[in-house]
N, C-alpha and C positions, 0 to 999 in steps of 0.2 A: 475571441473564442479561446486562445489558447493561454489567455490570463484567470480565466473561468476553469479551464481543465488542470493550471495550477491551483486553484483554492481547493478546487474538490478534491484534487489528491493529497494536499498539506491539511485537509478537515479530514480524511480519513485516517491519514498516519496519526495526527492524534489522537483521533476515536480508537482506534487499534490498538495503540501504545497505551492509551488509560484501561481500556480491558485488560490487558497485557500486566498493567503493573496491579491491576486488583490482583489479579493472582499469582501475583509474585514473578513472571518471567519477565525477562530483558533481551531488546533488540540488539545486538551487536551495532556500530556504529556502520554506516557508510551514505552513498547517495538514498533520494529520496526514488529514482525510478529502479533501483534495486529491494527497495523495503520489505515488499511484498515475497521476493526470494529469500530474505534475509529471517521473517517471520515463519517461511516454513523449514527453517531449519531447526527450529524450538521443538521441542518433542512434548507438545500440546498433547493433553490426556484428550481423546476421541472426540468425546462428546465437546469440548472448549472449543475443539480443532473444526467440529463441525458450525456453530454457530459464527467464527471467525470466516467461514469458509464464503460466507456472500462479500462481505465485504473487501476480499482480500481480491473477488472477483472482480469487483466496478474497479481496485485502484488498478489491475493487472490491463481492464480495457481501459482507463486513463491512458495509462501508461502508453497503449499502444495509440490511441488517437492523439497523446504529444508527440510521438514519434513521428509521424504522420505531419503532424503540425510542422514541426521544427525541418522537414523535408522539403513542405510547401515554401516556406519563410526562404530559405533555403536557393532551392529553385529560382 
């Protein structure tokens, strides 16, 4: 399960980052369960910022069900 909820979030950072570079902005570097924070720091014009806004959703609950994951493992 938690090899599954890595691909989905490393397929959405580069879905995100190639919208991102159509339009000319760039993600500052760091980890990939910060991305999503990292992305709203870009001063996306509205309406970009709106259509970015689902996908930036699923990788943010990724995020929290690896967190989750890596708890279990964990334990």
């Amino acid at each position: 399960m938690r090899e599954a909820l890595v691909q989905t979030r490393t397929r959405h950072i580069r879905l995100i980052r190639a919208f991102l570079r159509q339009q000319g902005y760039r993600v500052r570097s760091g980890g990939a369960a910060t991305f999503a924070e990292r992305v709203g720091e870009l001063d996306l014009p509205k309406a970009f910022g709106a259509k970015m806004a689902p996908l930036l959703d699923v990788m943010r609950s990724v995020n929290a069900e690896l967190k989750a994951a890596d708890k279990a493992l964990a334990e």
